[in-house]
N, C-alpha and C positions, 0 to 999 in steps of 0.2 A: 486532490493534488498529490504527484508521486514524489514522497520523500527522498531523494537519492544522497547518496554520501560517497565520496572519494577518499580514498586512505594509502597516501604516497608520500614515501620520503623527499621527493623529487621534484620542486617547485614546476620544473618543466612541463613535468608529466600529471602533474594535478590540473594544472591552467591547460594541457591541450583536451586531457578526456575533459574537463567540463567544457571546453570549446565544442567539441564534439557532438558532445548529449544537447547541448544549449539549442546546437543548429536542428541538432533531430527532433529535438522536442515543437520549437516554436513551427516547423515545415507540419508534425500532427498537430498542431494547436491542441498541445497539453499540457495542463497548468502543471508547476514542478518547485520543487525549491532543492537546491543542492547544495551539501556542506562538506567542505573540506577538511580534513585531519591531516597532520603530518608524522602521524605515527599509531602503531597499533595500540599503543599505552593512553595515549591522547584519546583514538576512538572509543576506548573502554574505561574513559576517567567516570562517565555518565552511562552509570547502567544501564538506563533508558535505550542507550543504541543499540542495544543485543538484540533488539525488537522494534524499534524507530521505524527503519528506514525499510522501504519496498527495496530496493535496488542496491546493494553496498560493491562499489570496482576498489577491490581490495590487491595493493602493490603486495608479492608475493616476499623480495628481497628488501626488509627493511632491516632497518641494525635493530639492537635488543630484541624486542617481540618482534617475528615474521607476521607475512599473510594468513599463512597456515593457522597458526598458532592464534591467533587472534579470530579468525575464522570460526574455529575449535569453539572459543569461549564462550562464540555469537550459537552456536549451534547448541552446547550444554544450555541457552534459556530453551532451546525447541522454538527458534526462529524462524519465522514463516518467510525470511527476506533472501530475494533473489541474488546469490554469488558469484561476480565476475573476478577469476582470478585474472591480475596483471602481472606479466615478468620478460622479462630481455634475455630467460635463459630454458630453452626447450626442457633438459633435464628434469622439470618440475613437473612436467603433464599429469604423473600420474598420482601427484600431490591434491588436486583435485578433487579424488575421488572422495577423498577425506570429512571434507564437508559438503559434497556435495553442490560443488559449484556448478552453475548453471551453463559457463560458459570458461575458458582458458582461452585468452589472446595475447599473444607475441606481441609487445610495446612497437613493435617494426611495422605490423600488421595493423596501428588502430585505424588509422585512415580508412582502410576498407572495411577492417572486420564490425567497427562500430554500427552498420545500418542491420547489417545480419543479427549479431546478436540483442538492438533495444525490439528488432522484430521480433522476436522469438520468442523475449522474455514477455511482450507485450499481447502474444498471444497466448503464453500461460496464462496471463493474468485474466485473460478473456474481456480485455476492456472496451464495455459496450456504452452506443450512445442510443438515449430513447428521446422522442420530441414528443412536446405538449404544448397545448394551446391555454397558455397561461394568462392571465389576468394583466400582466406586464406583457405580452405580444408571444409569437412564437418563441420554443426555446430546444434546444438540443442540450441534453443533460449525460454528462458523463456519470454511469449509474454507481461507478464506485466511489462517486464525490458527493453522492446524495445522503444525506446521515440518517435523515427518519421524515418520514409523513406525518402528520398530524390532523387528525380530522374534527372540527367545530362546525356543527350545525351543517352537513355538506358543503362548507367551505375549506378545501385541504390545503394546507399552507408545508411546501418543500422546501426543507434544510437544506441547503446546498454549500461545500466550499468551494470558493473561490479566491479571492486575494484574500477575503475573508468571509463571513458565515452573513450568505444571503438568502431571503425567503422568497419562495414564489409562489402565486398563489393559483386559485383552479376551485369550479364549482364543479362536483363530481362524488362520488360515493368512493368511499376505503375501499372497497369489498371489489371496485373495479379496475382500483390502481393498484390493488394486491395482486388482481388476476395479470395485469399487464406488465408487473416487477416478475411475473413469476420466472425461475429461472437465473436470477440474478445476485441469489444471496438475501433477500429480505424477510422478516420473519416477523410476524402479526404478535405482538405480544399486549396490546389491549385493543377495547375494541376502539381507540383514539389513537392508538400508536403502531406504523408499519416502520419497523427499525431494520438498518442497515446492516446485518452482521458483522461484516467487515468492521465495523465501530461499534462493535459491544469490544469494551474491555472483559469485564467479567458480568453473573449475574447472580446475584445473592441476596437475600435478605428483602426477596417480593420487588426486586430494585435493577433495574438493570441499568449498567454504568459504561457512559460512553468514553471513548477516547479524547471528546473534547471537556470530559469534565462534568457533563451533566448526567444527570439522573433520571431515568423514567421509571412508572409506577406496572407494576405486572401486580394483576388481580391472582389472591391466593388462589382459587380455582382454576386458574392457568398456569402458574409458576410452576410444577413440575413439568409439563409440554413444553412450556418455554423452553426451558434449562436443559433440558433432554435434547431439543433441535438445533440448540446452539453449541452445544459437545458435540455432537455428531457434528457441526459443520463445521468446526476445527479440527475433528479428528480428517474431515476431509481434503481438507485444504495440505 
C-alpha cells in the first residue's frame, strides 16, 4: 500500500491534489492511503513522518515553518520518501534542489502535471506486479506489498497488504519463489523465511524487525550475511 501524505496550508489545494492522486491511483488499481496535514509543524508533531510516507506533495509557501524547511528535517532522518515540491510562485524552482525533490509543480499546472509526475515517481519505485496460482485462485501481487514468505512443510503461505494483512497460500518450494522474487528486493534470511526488504525496519539481535511490528528469527550462522545484504540495500536505495 503507498503511503502518501499532503502538506498545505490551503484547504483548497489539499482536497484538489488528493482529488487528483485518488483518480490516478484507483485508474492503476493501487491500493494507497493518503493523509492530510495543514502545516509543516503538524507534519512533524509524529517523528514517524520523516520516514512514513513513500510519496510527501509538500506546499512550498506555508506561514511559520515552509516546505523547504520542513522538507530539510524530513531529509536530516535520511528519508528514502519521494518530494513533490507545491507553490503558486516560479521563484522557488531552485529551492528544490535542496532536498532533493523529485518533482516542482506550479499549483496552476496540477491538472496536467499530476499523471507525469505519479508516472515518474512510480517508476523510480519500480512497482512490479508478479501472478501466482494460489490456493485461493489466480492472483497478481503487487511485490512491494508482499512483506515475507513463509515456508511449512512445502506449503508457502504470502504476507500480503491490503485493506489489511492477508495470506495466500501455494504448494511450492522457497528456494523457487526466491529464484522468481529475484530482482525485487527480497532477501533469504532463514531457511522458513524470504523477507521483504523494503519492511525490514532494522536487524539486530539474530532478529529482524518489520515495519508491521513483527519479528522474525535469523539463525547465528546467517546473521552477519543477513545484515550485510540489507546495509547494502539501503545504502542503495
Amino acid at each position: 500500500m503507498l503511503q502518501i501524505a499532503i502538506c498545505d496550508d490551503e484547504q483548497f489545494y489539499r482536497e484538489k491534489i488528493r482529488r487528483l492522486l485518488e483518480n490516478y491511483l484507483k485508474e492503476h488499481d493501487l491500493s494507497y492511503e493518503i493523509s492530510l496535514f495543514l502545516s509543516g509543524e503538524e507534519f512533524l508533531e509524529n517523528g514517524e513522518n520523516a520516514v512514513r510516507y513513500d510519496i510527501v506533495f509538500m506546499d512550498i509557501n506555508m506561514n511559520e515553518m515552509d516546505g523547504i524547511q520542513t522538507a530539510m528535517r524530513m531529509r536530516a532522518f535520511h528519508s528514502d520518501t519521494y518530494i513533490v515540491l507545491i507553490t503558486a510562485f516560479i521563484n522557488y524552482v531552485l529551492e528544490g534542489y535542496k532536498v532533493n525533490a523529485v518533482r516542482y509543480i506550479m499549483k496552476d499546472t496540477l491538472d496536467n502535471a499530476m499523471t507525469e509526475c505519479m508516472d515518474a515517481i512510480l517508476q523510480k519505485m519500480q512497482i512490479a506486479q508478479v501472478s501466482f496460482p494460489f490456493m485461493e485462485g489466480e492472483r497478481r501481487l503487487y511485490t512491494d506489498n508482499i512483506l515475507y514468505v513463509e515456508s511449512q512443510k512445502h506449503k508457502l503461505t504470502f504476507y500480503y497488504m491490503e485493506e489489511q494483512m492477508v495470506g495466500y497460500h501455494i504448494y511450492d518450494k522457497l528456494d523457487v519463489i526466491e529464484q522468481r522474487l529475484q530482482g525485487y528486493g527480497f532477501l533469504r534470511i532463514h531457511k522458513s523465511y524470504l523477507v521483504n526488504m523494503r519492511h525490514i525496519r532494522k536487524v539486530s539481535n539474530y532478529i529482524v524487525y518489520l515495519d508491521t511490528g513483527e519479528e522474525l528469527p535469523v539463525p547465528r550462522l546467517k546473521f552477519q550475511t543477513v545484515k550485510e545484504e540489507f546495509v547494502a540495500y539501503k545504502g542503495a536505495i
